[in-house]
C-alpha positions as CSV (number, residue, x, y, z in Angstrom):
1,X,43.3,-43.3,-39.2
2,X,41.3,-45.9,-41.2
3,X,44.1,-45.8,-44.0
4,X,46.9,-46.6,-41.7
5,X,45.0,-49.3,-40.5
6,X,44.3,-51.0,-44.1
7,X,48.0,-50.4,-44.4
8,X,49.2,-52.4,-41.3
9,X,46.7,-55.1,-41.6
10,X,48.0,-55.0,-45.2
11,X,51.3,-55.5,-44.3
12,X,51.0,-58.0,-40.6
13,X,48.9,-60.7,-42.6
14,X,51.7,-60.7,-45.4
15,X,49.0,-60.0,-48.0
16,X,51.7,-58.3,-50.1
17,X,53.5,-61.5,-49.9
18,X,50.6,-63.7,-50.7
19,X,49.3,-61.4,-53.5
20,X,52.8,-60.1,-55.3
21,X,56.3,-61.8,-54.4
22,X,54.5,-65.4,-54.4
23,X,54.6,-64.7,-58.5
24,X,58.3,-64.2,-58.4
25,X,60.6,-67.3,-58.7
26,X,64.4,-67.1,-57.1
27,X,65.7,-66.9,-60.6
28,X,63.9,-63.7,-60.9
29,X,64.8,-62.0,-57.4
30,X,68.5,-62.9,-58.5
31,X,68.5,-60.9,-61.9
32,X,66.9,-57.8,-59.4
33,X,69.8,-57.8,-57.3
34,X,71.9,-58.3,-60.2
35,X,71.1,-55.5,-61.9
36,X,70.7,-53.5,-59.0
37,X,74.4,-54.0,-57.9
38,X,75.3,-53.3,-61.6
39,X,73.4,-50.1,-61.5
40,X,74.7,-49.1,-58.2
41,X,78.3,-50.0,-59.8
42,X,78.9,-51.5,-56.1
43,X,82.3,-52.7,-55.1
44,X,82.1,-56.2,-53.8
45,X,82.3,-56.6,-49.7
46,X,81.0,-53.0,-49.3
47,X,78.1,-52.5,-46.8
48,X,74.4,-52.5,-48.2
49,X,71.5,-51.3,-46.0
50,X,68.3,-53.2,-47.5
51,X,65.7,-49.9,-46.5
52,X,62.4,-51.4,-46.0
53,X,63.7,-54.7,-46.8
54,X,61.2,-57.0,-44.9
55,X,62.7,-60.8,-44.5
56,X,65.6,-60.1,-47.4
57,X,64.1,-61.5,-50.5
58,X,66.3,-59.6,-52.2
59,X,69.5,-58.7,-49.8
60,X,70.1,-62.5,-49.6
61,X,71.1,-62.8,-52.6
62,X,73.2,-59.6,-52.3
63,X,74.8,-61.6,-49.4
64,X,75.4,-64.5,-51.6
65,X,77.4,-62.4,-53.5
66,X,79.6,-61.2,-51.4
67,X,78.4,-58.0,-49.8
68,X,77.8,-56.8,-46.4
69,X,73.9,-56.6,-45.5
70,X,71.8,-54.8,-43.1
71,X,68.0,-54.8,-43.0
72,X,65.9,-52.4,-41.8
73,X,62.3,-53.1,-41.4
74,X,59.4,-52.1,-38.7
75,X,58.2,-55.6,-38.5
76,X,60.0,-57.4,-36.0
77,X,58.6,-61.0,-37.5
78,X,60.1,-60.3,-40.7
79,X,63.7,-58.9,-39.5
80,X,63.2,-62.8,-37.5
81,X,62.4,-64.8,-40.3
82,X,65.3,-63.1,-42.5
83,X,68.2,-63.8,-39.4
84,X,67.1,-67.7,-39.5
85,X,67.2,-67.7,-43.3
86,X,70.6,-66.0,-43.5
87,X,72.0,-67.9,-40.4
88,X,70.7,-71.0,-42.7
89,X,73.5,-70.1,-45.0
90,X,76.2,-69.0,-42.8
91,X,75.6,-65.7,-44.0
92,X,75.8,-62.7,-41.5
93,X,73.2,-59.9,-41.5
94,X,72.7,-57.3,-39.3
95,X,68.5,-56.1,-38.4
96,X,67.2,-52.9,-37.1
97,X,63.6,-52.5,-36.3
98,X,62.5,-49.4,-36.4
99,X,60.3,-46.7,-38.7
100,X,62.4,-45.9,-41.6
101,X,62.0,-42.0,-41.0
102,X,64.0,-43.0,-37.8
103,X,67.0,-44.3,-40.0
104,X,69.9,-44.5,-37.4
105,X,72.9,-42.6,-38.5
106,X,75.6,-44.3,-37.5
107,X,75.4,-47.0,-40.1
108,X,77.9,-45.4,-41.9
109,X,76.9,-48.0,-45.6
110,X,78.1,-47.5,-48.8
111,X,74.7,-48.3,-50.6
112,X,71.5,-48.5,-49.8
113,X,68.6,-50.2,-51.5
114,X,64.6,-49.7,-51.1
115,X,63.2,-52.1,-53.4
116,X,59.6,-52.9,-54.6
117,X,57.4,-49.7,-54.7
118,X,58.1,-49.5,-50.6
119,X,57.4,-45.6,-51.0
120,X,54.5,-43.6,-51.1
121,X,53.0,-44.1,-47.5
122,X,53.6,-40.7,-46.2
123,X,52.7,-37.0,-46.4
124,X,55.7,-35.4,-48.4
125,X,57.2,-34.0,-45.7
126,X,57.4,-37.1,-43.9
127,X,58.8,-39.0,-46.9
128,X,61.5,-36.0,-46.8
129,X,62.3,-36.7,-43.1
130,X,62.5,-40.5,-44.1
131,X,65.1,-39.6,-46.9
132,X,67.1,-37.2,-44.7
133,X,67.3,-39.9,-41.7
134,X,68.9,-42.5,-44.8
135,X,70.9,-39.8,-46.5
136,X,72.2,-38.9,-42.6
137,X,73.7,-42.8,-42.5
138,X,74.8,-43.1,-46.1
139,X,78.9,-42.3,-46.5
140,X,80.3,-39.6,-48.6
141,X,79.6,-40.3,-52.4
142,X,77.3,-43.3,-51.0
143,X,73.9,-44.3,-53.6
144,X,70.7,-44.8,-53.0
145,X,68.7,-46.6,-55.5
146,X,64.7,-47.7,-54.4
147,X,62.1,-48.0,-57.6
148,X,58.0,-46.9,-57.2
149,X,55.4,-46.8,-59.4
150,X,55.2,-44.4,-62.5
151,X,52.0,-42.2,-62.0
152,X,52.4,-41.1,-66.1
153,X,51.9,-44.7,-67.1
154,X,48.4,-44.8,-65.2
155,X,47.3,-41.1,-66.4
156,X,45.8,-42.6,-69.6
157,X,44.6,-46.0,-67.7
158,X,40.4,-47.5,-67.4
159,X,40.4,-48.6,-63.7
160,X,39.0,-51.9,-64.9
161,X,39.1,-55.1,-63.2
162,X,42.6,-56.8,-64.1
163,X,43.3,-60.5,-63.6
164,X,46.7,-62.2,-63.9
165,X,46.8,-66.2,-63.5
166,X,49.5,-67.3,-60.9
167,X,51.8,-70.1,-61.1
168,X,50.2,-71.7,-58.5
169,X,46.8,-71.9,-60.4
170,X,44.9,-69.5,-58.7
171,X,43.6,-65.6,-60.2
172,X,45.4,-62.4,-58.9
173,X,42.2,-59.7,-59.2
174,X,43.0,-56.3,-58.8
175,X,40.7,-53.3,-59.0
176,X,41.7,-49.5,-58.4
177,X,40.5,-46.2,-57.8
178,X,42.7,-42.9,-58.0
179,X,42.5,-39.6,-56.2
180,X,43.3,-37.1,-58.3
181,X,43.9,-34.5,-55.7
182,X,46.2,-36.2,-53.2
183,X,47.9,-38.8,-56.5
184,X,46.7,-41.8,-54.0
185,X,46.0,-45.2,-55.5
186,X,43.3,-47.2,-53.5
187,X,43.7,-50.4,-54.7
188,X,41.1,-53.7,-53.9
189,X,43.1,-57.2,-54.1
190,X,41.3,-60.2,-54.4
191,X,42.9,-64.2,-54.5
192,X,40.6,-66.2,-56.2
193,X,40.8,-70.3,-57.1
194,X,39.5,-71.4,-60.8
195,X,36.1,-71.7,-59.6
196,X,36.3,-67.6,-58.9
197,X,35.5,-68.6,-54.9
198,X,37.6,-65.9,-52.7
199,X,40.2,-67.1,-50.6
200,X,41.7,-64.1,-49.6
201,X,41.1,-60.4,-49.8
202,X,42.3,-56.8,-48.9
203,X,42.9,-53.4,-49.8
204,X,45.7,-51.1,-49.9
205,X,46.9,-47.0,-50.2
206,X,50.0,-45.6,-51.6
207,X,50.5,-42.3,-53.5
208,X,52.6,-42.7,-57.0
209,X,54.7,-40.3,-58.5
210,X,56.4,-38.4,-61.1
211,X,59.8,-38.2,-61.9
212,X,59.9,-34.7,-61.0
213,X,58.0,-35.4,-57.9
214,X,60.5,-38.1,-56.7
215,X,63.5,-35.6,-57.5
216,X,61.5,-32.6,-55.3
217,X,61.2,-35.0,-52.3
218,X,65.2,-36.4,-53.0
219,X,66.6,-33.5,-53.2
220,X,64.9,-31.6,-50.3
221,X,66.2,-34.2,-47.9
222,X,70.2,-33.4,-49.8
223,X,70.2,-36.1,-52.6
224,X,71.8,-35.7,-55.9
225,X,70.4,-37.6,-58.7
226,X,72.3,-39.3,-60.3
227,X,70.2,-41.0,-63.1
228,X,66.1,-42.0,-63.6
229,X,65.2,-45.0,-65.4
230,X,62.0,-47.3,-66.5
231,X,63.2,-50.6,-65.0
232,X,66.1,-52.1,-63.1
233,X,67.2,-53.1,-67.1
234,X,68.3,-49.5,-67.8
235,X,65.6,-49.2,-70.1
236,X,65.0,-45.1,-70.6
237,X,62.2,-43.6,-68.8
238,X,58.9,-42.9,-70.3
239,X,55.2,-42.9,-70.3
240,X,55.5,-46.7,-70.9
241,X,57.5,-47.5,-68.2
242,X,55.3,-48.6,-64.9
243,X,57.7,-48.2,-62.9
244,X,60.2,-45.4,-62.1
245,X,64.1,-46.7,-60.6
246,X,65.9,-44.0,-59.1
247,X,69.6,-43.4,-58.1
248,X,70.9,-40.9,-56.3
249,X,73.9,-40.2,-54.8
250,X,75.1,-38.3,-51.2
């Protein structure tokens, strides 16, 4: 399909890299695993699977802290580039390559963590299969906590052109269109230098969510929820909140 396509290209030329995480500093992916350990209420040196975790942005830092870390990603060159960056620290880590709906399920972790809107590529009964396959190597009592976008803070959204300046001096443009009958965003990414010449561009599907949707598609696959929030702060969910953190428990 056309989509899938977009989504691999998307994805294989580290565009999301490029376009998103290259505006967060290490300060900031710090205070995310932070507070997503205090959330989680984890018990230091218990296992963490990093779902979808791509080179371990985040898990590192879990590592850093004390915890035991496994990634799991479908792209072999990021599962690479996070071993050498953990083996640069002396930390160990654990990688699995492999689709996420084919979770193995002998893991056997405590927590488990999918991070940075890393849902909303499948048809809900494939996300379901995906959740099952991570609920299947989660222990007893384990949590599950993974954040996506908040589709009731786009309902009352113009799909204008949005910039944002980055820190390296160059424009983030963004414009999106919605389908209304499947709740996909298409989204048009542009990176642009101060004399609006493009340097880089793509495009990109996911479907958002409701609260209610996310705790259909959990709890089909066994999940208990445990609690919904509007940011990795604890801040209360609402129609403000553009993104939606969930934890759930086995």
């Amino acid at each position: 399909m056309i989509r899938d396509k977009i989504l691999i290209n998307f994805f294989e030329t580290y565009f999301d890299e490029k376009f998103f995480c290259s505006q967060f500093t290490e300060e900031d992916n710090q205070k995310l695993a932070e507070d997503v350990i205090k959330l989680l209420d984890a018990k230091k040196g218990s296992h963490i699977l990093d779902w979808c975790g791509g080179w371990g942005r985040i898990s590192i830092h879990f590592a850093r802290m004390g915890y035991k870390v496994t990634i799991l990603d479908i792209m072999q060159d990021r599962l690479l580039r996070a071993k050498e960056i953990f083996k640069n620290e002396n930390l160990p880590l654990t990688t699995i390559c492999t689709d996420c709906r084919d979770t193995p399920a002998d893991l056997n972790v405590d927590y488990a963590t999918c991070l940075f809107c890393s849902v909303g590529f499948f048809e809900d009964n494939e996300q379901i299969k995906a959740f099952k396959s991570l609920f299947n190597t989660l222990k007893n009592d384990g949590k599950f906590i993974f954040d996506c976008l908040n589709l009731f803070f786009l309902a009352d959204k113009k799909f204008e052109e949005t910039k944002m300046k980055r820190r390296d001096g160059k424009i983030n443009v963004q414009r999106n269109n919605f389908d209304f009958s499947t709740n996909i965003l298409h989204s048009y990414f542009r990176i642009v230098d101060e004399k609006y010449s493009i340097e880089q561009e793509s495009e990109f599907y996911q479907k958002l969510y409701t609260p209610k949707d996310l705790c259909y598609l959990l709890k089909a696959a066994g999940f208990k929820i445990e609690n919904i929030y509007g940011s990795y702060d604890a801040e209360p969910i609402s129609f403000r909140s553009p993104q939606i953190v969930v934890v759930a428990r086995k």
